[in-house]
OpenMM code with the backbone's topology and positions (N, CA, C; nanometers):
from openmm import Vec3, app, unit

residues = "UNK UNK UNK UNK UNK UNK UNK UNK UNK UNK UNK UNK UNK UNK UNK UNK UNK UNK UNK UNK UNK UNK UNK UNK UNK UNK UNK UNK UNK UNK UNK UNK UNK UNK UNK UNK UNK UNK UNK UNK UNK UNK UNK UNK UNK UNK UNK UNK UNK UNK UNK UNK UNK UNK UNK UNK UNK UNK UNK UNK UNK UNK UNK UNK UNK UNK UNK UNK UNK UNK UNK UNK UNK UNK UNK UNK UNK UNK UNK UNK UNK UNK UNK UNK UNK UNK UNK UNK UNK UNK UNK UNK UNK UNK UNK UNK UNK UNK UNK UNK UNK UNK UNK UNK UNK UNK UNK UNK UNK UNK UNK UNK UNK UNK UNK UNK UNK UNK UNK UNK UNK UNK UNK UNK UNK UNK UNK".split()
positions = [
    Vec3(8.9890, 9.7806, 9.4280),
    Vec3(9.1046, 9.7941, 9.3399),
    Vec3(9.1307, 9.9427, 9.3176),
    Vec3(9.2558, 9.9795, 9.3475),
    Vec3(9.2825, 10.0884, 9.3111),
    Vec3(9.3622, 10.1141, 9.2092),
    Vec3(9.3507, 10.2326, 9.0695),
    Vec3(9.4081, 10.1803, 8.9775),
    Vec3(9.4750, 10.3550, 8.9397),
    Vec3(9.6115, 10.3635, 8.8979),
    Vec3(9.6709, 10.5008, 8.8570),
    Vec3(9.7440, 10.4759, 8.7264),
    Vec3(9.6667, 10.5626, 8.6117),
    Vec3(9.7082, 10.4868, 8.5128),
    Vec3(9.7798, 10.6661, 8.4493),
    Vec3(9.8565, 10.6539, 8.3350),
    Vec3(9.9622, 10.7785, 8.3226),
    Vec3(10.0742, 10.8094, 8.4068),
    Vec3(10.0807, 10.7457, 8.5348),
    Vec3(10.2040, 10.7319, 8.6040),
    Vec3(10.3547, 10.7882, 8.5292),
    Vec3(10.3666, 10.7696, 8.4036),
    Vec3(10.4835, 10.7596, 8.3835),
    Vec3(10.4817, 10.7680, 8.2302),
    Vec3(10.5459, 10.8399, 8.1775),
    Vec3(10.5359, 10.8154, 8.0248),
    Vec3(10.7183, 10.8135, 7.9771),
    Vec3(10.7921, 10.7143, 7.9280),
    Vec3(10.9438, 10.7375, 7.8510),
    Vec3(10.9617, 10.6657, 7.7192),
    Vec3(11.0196, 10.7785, 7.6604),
    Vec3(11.0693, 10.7211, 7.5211),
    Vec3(10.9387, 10.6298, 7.4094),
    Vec3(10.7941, 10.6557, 7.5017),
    Vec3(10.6612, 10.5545, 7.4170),
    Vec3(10.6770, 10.4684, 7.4865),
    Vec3(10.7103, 10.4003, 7.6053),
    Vec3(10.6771, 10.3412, 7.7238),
    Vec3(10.5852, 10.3908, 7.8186),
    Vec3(10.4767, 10.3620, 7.8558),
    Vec3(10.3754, 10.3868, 7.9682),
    Vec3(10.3998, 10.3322, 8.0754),
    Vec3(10.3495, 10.3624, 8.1670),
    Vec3(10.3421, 10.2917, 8.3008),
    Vec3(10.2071, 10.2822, 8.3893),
    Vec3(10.1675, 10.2561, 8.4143),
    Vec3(10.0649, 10.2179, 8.5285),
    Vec3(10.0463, 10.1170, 8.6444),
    Vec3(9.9930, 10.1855, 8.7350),
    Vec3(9.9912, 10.0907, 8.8957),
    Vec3(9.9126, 10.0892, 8.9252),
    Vec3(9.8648, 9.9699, 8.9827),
    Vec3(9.7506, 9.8893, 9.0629),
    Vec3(9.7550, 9.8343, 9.1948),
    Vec3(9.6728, 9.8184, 9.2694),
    Vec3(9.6926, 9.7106, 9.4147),
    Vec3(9.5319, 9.7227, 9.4504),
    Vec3(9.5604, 9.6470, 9.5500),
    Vec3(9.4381, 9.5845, 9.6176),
    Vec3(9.4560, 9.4411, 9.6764),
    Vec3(9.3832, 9.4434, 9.8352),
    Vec3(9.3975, 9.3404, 9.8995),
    Vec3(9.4495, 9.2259, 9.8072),
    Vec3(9.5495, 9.1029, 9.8955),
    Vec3(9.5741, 9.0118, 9.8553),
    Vec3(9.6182, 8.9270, 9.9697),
    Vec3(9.6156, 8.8177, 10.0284),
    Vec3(9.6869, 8.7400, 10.1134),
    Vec3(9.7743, 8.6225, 10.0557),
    Vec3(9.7262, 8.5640, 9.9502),
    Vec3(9.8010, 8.4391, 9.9267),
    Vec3(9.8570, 8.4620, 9.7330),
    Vec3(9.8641, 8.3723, 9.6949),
    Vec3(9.9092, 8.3645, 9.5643),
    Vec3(9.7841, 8.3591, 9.4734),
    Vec3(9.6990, 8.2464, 9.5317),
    Vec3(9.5715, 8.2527, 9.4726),
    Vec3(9.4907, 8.4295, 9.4246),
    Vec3(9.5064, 8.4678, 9.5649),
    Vec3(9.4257, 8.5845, 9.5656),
    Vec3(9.4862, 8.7262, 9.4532),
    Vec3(9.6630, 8.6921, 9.4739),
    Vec3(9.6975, 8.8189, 9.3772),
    Vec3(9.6457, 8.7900, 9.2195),
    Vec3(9.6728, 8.6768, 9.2198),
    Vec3(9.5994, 8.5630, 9.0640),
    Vec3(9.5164, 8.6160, 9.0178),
    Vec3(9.4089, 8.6312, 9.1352),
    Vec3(9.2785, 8.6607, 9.0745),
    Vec3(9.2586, 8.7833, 9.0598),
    Vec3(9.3388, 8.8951, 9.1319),
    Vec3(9.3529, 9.0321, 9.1019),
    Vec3(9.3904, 9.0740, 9.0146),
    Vec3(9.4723, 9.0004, 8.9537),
    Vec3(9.5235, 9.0315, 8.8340),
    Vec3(9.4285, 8.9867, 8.7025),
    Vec3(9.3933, 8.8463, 8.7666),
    Vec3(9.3083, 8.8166, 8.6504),
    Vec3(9.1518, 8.9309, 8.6297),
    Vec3(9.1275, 8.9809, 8.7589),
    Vec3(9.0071, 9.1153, 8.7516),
    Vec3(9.0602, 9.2262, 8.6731),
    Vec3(9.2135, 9.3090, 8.6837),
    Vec3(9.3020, 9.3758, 8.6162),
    Vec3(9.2682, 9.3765, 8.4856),
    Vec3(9.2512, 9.2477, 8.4537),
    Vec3(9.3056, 9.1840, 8.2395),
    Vec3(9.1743, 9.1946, 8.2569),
    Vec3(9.0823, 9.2351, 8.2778),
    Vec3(8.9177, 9.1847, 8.2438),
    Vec3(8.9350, 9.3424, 8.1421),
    Vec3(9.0216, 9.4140, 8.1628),
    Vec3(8.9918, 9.5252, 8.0883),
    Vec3(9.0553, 9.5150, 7.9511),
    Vec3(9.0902, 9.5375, 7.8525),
    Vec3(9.1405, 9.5117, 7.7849),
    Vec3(9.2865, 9.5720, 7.7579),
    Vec3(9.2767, 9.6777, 7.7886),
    Vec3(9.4076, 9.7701, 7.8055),
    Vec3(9.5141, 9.7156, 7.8683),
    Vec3(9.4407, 9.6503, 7.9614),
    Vec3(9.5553, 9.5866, 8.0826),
    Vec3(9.5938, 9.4425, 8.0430),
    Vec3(9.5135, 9.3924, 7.9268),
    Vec3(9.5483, 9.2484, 7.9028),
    Vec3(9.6299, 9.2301, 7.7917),
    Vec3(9.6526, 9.3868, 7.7060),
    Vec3(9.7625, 9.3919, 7.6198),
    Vec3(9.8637, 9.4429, 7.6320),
    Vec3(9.8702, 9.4517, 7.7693),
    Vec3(9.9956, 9.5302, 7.8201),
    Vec3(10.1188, 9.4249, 7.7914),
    Vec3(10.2450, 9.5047, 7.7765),
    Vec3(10.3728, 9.3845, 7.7639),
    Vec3(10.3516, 9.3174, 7.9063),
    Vec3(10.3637, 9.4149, 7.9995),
    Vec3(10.4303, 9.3397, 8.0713),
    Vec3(10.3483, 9.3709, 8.2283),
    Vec3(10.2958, 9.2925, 8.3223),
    Vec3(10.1955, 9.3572, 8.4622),
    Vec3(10.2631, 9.2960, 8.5730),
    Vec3(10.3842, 9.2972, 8.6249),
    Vec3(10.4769, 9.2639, 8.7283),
    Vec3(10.3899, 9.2778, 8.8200),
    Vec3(10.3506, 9.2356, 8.9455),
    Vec3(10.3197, 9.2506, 9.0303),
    Vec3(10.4255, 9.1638, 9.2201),
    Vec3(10.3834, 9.1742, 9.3037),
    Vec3(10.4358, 9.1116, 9.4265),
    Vec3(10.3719, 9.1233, 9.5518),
    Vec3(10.3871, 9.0718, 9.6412),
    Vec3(10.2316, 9.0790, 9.7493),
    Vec3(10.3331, 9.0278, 9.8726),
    Vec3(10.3550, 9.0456, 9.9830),
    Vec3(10.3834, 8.9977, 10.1161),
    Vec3(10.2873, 8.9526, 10.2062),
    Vec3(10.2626, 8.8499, 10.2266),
    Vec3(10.1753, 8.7502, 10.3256),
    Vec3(10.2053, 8.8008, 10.4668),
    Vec3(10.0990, 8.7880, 10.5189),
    Vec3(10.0527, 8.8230, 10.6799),
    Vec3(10.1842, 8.7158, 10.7390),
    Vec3(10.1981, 8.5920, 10.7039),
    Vec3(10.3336, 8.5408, 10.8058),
    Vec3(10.4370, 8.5258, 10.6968),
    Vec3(10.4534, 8.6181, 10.6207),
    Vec3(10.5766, 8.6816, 10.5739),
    Vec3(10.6493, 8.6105, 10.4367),
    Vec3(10.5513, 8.5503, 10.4087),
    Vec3(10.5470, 8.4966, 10.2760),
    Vec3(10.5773, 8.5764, 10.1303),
    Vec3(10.6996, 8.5731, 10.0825),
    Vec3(10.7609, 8.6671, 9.9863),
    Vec3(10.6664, 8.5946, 9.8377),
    Vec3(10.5944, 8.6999, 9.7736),
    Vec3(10.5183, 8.6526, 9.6556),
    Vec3(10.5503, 8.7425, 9.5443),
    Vec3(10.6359, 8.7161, 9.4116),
    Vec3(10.6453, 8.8155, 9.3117),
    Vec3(10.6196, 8.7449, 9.1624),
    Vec3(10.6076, 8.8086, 9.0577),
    Vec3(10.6164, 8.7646, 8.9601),
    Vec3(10.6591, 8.8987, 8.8509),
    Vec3(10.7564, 8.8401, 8.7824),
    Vec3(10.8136, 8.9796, 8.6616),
    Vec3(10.7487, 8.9839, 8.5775),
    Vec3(10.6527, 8.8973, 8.4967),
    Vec3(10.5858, 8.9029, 8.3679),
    Vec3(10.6699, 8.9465, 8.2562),
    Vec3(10.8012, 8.9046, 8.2599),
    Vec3(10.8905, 8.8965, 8.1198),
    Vec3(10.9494, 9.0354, 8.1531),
    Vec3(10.9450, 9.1340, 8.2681),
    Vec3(11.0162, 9.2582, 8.2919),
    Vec3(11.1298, 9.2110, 8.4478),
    Vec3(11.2485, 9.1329, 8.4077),
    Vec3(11.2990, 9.0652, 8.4696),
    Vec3(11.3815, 9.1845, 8.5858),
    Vec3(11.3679, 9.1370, 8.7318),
    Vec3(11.4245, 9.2339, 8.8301),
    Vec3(11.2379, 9.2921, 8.9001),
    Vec3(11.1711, 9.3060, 8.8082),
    Vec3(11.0570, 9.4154, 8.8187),
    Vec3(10.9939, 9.3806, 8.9395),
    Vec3(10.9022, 9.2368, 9.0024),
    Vec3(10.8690, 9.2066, 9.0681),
    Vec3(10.9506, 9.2282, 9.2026),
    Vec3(11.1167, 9.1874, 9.1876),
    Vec3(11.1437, 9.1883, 9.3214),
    Vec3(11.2052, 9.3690, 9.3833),
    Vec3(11.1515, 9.4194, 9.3008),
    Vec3(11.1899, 9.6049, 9.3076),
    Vec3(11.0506, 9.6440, 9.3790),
    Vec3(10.9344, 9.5500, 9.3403),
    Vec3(10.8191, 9.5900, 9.3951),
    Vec3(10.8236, 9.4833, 9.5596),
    Vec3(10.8734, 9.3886, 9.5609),
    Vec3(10.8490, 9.3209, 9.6987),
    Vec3(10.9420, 9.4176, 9.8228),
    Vec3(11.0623, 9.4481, 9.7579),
    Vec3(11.1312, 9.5105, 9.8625),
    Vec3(11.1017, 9.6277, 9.9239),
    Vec3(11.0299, 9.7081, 9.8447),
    Vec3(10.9367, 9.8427, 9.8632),
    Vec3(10.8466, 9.8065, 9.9776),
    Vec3(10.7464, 9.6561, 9.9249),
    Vec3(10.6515, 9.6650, 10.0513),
    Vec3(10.7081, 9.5749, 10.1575),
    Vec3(10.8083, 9.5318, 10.1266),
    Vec3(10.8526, 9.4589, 10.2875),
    Vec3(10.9077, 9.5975, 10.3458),
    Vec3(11.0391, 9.7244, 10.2685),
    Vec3(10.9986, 9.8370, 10.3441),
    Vec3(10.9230, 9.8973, 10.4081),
    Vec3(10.7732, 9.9087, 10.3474),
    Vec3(10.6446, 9.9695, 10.3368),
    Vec3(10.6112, 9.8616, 10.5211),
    Vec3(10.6436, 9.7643, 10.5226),
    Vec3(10.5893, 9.6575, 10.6125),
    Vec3(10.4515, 9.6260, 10.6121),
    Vec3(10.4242, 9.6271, 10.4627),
    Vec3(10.2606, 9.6133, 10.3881),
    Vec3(10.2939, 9.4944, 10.3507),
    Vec3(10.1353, 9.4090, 10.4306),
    Vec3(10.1256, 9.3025, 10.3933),
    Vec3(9.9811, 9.2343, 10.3511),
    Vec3(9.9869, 9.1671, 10.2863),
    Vec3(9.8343, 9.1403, 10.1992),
    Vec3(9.7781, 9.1834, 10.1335),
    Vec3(9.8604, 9.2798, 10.0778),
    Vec3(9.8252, 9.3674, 9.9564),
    Vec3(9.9167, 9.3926, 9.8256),
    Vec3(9.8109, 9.3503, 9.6949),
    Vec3(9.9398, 9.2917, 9.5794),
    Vec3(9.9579, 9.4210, 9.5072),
    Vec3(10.0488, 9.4621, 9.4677),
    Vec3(10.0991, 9.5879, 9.3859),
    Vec3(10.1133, 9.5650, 9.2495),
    Vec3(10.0589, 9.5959, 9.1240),
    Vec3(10.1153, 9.5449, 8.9735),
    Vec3(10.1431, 9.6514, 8.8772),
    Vec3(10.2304, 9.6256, 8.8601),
    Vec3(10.3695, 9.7818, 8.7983),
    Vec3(10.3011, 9.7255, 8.6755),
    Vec3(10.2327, 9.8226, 8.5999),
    Vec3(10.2088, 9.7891, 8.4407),
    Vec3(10.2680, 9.8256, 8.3445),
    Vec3(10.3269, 9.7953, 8.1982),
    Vec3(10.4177, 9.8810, 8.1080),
    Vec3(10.3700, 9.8239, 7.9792),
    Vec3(10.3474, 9.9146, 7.8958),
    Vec3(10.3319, 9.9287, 7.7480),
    Vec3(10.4114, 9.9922, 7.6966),
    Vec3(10.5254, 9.8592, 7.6083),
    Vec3(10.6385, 9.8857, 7.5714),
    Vec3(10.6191, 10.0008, 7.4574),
    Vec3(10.7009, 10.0916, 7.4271),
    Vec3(10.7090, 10.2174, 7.3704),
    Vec3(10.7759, 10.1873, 7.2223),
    Vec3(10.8715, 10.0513, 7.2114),
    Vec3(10.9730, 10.0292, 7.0755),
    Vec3(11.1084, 10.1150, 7.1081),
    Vec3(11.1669, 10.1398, 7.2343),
    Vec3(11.2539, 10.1803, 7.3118),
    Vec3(11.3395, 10.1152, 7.4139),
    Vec3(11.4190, 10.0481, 7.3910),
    Vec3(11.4470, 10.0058, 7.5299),
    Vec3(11.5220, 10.0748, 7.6634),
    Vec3(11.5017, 10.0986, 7.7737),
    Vec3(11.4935, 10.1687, 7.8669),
    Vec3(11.5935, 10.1547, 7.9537),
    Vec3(11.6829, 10.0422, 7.9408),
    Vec3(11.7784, 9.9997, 8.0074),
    Vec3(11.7400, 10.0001, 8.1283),
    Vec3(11.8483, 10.0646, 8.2466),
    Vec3(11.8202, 10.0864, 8.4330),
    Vec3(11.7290, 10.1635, 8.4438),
    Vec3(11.7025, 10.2526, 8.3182),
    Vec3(11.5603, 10.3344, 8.3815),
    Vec3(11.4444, 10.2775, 8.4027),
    Vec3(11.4419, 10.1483, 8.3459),
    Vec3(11.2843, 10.0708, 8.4026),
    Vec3(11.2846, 10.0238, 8.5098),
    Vec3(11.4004, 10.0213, 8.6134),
    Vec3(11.3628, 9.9722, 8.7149),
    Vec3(11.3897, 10.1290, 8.7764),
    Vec3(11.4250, 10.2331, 8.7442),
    Vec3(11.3720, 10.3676, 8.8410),
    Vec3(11.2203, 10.3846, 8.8395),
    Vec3(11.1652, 10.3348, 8.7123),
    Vec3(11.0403, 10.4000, 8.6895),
    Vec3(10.9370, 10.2977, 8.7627),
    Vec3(10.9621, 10.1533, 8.7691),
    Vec3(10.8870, 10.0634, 8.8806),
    Vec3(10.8899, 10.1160, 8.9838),
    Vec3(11.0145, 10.1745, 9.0502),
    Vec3(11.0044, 10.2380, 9.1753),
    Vec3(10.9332, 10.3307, 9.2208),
    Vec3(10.8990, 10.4199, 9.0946),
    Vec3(10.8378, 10.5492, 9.1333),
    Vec3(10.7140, 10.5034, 9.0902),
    Vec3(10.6482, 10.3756, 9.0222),
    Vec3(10.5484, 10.3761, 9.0016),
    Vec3(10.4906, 10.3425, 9.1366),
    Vec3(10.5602, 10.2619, 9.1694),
    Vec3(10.5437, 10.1948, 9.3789),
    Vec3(10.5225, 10.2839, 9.4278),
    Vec3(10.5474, 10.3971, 9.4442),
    Vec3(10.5732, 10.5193, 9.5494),
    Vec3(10.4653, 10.5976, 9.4864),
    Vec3(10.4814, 10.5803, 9.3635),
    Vec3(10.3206, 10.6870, 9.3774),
    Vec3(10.1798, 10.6388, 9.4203),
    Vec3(10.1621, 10.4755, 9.3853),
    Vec3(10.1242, 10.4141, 9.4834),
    Vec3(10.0937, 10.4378, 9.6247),
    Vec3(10.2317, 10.3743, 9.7072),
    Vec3(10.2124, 10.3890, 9.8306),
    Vec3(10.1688, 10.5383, 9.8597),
    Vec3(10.2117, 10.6530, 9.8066),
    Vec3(10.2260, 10.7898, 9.8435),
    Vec3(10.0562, 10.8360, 9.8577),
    Vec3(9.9944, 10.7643, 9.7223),
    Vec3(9.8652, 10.8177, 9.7179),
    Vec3(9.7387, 10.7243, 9.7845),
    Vec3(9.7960, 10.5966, 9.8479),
    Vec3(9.7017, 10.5255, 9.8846),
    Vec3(9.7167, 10.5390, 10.0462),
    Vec3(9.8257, 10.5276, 10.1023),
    Vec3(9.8089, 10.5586, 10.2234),
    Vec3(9.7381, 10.6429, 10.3218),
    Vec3(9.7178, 10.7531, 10.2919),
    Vec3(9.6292, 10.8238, 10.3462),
    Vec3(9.4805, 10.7838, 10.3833),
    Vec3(9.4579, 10.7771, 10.2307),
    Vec3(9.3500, 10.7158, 10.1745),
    Vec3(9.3091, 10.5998, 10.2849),
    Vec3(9.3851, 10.4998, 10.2840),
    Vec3(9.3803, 10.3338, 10.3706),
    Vec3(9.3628, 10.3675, 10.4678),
    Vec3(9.4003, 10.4812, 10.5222),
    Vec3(9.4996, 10.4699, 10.6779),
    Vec3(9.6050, 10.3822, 10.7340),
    Vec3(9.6978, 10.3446, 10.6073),
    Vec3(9.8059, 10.2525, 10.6772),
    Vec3(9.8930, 10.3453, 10.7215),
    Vec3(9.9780, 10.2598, 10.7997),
    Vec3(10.0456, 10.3267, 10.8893),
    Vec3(10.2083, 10.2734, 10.8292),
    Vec3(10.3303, 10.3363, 10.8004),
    Vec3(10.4338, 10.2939, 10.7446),
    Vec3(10.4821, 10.2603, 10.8882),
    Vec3(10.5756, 10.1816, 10.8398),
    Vec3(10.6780, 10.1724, 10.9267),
    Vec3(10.7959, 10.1981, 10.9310),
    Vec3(10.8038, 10.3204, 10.8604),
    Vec3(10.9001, 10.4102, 10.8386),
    Vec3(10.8742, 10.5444, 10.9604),
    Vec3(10.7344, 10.5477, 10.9437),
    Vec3(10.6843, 10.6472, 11.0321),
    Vec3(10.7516, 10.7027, 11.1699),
] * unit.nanometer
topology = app.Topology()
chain = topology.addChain("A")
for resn in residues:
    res = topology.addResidue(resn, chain)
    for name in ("N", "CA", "C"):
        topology.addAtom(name, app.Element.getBySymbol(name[0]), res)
């Protein structure tokens, strides 16, 4: 599990990102459910996550941050990353953020992908 937490700070909104292997629905489940073992992460508002299956199986969930999940699937069907679940975290601030919460999912993705790739050795397919 790889975990980047301070990602993002607006208006007393936080952000943080996570991933680590996943193939099916079961498996992001349980990643997430390893995630909440912490406590920080289990009082979070909101832990969107989304995962793309090896035969191309679209997997998301918003966790009440509606849009959030499928901002993170389209990134890694870009990314052409598959089996690996991504979870955009946010601790609401008492602000609401309007379109900027879905800029800031994005950049939470990208700092993500930006800082794990190397790391993995995946290969984009942007490349």
């Amino acid at each position: 599990m790889k975990q980047f937490e301070g990602v993002i700070s607006d208006r007393g909104s936080k952000y943080a990102v996570s991933g680590g292997p996943a193939a099916s629905r079961e498996a992001a489940q349980a990643f997430l459910k390893e995630l909440k073992r912490s406590k920080k992460y289990a009082k979070a508002t909101h832990n969107s996550w989304a995962v793309v299956s090896s035969d191309g199986t679209p997997l998301k969930n918003d966790d009440g941050e509606g849009g959030a999940g499928q901002i993170i699937l389209q990134m890694l069907e870009r990314e052409g990353l598959t089996d690996h679940v991504i979870v955009v975290t946010r601790w609401y601030g008492g602000k609401h953020l309007g379109g900027d919460r879905f800029r800031h999912v994005q950049d939470c993705v990208r700092h993500y992908l930006d800082h794990s790739q190397e790391a993995a050795g995946w290969s984009s397919s942007t490349d």
